[in-house]
C-alpha positions as CSV (number, residue, x, y, z in Angstrom):
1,X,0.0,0.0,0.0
2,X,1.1,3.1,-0.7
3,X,0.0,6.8,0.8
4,X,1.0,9.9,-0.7
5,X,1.3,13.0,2.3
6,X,1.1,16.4,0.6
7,X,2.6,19.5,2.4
8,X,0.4,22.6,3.2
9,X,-2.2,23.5,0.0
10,X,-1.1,27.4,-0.4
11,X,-4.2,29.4,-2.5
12,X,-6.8,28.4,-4.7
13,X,-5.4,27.8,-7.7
14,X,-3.0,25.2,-6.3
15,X,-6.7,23.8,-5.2
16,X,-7.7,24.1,-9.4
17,X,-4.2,22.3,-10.1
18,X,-5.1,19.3,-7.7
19,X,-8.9,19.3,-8.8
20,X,-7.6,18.9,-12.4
21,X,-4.7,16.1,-12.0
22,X,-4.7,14.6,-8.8
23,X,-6.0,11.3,-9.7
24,X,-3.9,11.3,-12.5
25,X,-0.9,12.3,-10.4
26,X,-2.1,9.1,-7.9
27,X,-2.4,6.7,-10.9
28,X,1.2,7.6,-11.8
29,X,2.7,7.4,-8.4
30,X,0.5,4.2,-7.6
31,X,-1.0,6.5,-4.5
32,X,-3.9,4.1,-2.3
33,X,-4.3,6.8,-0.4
34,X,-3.8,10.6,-0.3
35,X,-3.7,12.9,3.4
36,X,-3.2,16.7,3.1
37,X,-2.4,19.9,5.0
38,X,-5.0,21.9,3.5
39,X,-5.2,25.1,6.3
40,X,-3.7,27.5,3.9
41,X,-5.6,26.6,0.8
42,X,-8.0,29.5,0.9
43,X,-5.4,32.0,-0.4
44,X,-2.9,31.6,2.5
45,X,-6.2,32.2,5.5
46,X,-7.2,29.3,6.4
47,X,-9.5,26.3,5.0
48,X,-13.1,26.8,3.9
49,X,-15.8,24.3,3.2
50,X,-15.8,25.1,-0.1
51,X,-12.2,24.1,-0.5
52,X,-12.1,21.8,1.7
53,X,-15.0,19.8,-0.2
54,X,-13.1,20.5,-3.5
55,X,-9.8,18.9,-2.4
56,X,-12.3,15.8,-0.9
57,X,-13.9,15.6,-4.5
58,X,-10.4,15.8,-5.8
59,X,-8.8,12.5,-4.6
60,X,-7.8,13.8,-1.4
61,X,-9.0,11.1,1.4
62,X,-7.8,12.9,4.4
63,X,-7.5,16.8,5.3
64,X,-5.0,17.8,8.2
65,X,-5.0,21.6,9.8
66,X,-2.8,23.5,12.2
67,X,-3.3,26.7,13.6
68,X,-4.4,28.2,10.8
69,X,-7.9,26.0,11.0
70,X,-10.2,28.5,12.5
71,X,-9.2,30.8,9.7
72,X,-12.7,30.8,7.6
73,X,-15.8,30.2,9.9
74,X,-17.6,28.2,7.4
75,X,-15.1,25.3,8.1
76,X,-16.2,24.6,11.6
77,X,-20.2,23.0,10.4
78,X,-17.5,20.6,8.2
79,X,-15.5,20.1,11.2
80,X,-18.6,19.0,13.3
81,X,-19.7,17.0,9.9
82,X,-17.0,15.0,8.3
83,X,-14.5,13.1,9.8
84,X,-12.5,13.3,7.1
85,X,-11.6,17.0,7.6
86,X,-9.6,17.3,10.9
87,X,-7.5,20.3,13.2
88,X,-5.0,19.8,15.8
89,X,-6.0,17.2,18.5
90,X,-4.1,19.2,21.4
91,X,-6.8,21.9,21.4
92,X,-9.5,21.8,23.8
93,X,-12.1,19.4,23.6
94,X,-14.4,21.7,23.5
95,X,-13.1,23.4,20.1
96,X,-15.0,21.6,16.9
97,X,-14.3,18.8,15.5
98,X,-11.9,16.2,15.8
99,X,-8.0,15.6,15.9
100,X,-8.2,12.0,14.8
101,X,-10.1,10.1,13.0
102,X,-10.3,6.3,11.6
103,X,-10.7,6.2,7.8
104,X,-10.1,3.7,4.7
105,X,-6.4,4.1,3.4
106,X,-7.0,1.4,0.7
107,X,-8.2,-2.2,2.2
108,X,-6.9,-0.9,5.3
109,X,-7.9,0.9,9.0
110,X,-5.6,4.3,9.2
111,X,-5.5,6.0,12.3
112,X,-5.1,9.4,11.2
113,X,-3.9,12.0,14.1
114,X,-3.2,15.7,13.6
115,X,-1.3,17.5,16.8
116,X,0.4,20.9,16.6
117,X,3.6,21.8,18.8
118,X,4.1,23.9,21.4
119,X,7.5,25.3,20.2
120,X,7.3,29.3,18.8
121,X,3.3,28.1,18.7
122,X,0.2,28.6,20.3
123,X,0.5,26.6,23.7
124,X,-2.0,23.9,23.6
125,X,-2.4,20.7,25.6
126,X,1.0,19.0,25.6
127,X,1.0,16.7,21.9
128,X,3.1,13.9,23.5
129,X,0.5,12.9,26.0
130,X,-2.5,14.1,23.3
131,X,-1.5,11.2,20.6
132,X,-0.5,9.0,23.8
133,X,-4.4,8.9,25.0
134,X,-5.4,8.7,21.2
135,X,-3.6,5.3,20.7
136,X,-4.5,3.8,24.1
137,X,-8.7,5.3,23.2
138,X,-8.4,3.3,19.7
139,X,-6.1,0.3,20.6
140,X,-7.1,-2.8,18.3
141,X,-9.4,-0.6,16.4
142,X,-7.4,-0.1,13.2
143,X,-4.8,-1.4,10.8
144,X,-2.0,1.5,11.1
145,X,-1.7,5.2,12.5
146,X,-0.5,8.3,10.5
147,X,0.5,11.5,12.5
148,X,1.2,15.1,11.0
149,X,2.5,17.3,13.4
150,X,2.1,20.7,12.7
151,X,5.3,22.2,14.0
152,X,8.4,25.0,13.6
153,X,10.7,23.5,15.6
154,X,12.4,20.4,14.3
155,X,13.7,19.2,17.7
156,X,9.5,18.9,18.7
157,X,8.4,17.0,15.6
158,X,11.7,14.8,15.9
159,X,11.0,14.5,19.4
160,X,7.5,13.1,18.9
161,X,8.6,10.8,16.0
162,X,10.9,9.4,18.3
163,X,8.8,9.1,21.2
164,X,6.3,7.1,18.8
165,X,9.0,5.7,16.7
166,X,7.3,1.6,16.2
167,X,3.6,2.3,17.0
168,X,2.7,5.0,14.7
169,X,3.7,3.6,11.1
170,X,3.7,7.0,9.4
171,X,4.7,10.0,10.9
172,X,5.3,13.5,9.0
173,X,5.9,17.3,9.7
174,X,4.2,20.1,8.3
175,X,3.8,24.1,8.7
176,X,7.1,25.7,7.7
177,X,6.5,25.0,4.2
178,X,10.2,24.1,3.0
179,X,10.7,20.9,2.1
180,X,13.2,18.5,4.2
181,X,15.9,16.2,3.3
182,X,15.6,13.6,6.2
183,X,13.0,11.0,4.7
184,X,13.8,7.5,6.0
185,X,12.9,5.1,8.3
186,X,13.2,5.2,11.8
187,X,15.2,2.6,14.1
188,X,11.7,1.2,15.2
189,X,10.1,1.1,11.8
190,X,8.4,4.2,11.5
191,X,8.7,5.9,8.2
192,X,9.6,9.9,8.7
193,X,9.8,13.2,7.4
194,X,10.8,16.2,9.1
195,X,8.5,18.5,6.8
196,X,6.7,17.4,3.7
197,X,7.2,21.5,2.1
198,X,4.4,23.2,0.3
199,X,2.3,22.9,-2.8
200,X,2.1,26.2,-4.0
201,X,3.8,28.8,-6.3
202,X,7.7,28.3,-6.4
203,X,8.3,32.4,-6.5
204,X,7.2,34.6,-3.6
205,X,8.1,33.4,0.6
206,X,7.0,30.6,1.4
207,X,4.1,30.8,-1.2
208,X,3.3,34.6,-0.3
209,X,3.8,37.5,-2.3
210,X,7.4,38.2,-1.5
211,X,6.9,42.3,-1.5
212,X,4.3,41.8,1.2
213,X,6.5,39.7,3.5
214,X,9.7,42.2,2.6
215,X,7.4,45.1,3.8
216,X,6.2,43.6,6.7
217,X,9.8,42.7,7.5
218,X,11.2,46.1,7.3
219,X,8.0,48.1,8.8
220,X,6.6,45.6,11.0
221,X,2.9,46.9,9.9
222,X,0.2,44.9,9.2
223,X,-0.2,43.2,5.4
224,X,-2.4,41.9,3.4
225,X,-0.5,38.5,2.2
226,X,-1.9,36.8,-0.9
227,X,-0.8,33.6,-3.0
228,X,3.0,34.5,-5.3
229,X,2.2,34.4,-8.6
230,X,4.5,31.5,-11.1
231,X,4.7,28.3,-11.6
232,X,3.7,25.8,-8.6
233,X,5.1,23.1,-7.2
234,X,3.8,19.8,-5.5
235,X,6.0,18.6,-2.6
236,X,5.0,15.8,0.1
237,X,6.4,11.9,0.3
238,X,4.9,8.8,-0.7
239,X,4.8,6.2,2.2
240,X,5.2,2.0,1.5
241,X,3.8,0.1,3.6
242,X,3.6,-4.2,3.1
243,X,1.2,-6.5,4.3
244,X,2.5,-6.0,8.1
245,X,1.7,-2.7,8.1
246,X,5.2,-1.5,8.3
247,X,7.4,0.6,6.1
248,X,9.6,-0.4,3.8
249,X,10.2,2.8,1.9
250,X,9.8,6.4,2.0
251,X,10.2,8.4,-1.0
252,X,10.5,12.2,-1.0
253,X,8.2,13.9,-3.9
254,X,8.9,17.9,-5.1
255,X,7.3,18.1,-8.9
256,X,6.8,20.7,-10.5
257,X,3.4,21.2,-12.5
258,X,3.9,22.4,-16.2
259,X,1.8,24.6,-17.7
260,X,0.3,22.0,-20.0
261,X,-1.0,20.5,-16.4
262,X,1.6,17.9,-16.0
263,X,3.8,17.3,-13.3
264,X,7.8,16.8,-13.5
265,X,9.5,15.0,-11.3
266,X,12.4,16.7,-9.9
């Protein structure tokens, strides 16, 4: 089985790319099942139903937030709604929705968790302990577990792949949206990458309009950041997991999407 993890969805016209050649794009990868970051999809703030329902329709099988997530208020009746469409599991359990959820990744039980660090983030319930009572609530219940921790510091989401290094069989970061070079597996099993990157425009920051960022750099005064215009690019890792349920490979994916609608390997 294999699972493709896309990085954070920056602006809707990445959302127009993946609505036009994402099952195409899984075909060619030989992708079972697809999870994504999508909190930035709405033009950098946040996720709302209407993308969020696109990307679903689009071959996306599983949504993952971070603190972006209560960005467009029309998300939270989806978050209530469909299990398919979660935010970070360390906020309280009163916010809406769900952190985790149990959904088909193939023939196979995936126990997907979303957590966000503490680290230069909002401070929410402690994400070690959160996933801890998440395995222990659903022991027996499915066929493997998939974690994205939404993170900046690398120590955290290292830490927490260590810590769960064995029992959770896929584990990725996302948030910063660059790309890391650490895909492997871990000494317990566990397949790993430090950040997945973006899917977004290749110009601008971090899939923002670079004078925007350079002027709120150098005036610290509010701006109004929108999606970079340019090509885009498609980064994540594709997951391989044997009849076990452990993985054997992890394979880092950056392509970059033509403008015939294609996608490049690179």
């Amino acid at each position: 089985m294999k699972l493709l993890a896309l990085g954070d969805i920056v602006g809707i016209r990445t959302v127009d790319y993946l609505e036009r050649e994402l099952w195409s794009l899984r075909s060619r990868l030989g992708a079972d099942c697809v999870v994504a970051n999508g909190e930035n999809a709405d033009d950098i703030h946040g996720l709302s139903s209407t993308q969020a329902n696109r990307l679903l329709d689009a071959g996306v099988d599983l949504l993952t937030t971070g603190n972006h997530v209560w960005g467009k208020r029309d998300l939270i009746p989806l978050l209530e709604e469909e299990s398919r469409v979660l935010r970070p599991a360390n906020y309280p359990p009163t916010a809406p929705g769900s952190g985790w959820a149990i959904v088909p990744a193939g023939s196979w039980r995936m126990l997907a968790i979303n957590v966000m660090g503490n680290v230069f983030m909002d401070s929410l319930a402690d994400p070690f302990d959160t996933v801890e009572k998440i395995l222990d609530r659903n022991a027996g219940s499915y066929d493997f577990a998939m974690l994205d921790i939404h993170a900046e510091a690398t120590a955290e989401k290292l830490a927490l792949a260590r810590a769960f290094d064995g029992r959770i069989a896929v584990i990725f970061g996302t948030h910063t949206h660059v790309q890391t070079a650490d895909e492997g597996i871990l000494p317990r099993g566990s397949g790993y990458i430090t950040d997945l990157g973006m899917c977004g425009t290749a110009n601008g920051i971090l899939g923002t309009d670079a004078d925007a960022v350079i002027r709120k750099f150098r005036t610290h005064m509010p701006q109004r950041f929108l999606p970079a215009d340019g090509p885009l690019r498609l980064s994540g890792a594709l997951f391989t997991l044997d009849s076990s349920f452990r993985v054997t490979a992890v394979e880092r994916i950056s392509l970059s999407c033509t403008s015939a609608g294609q996608t490049t390997k690179k």
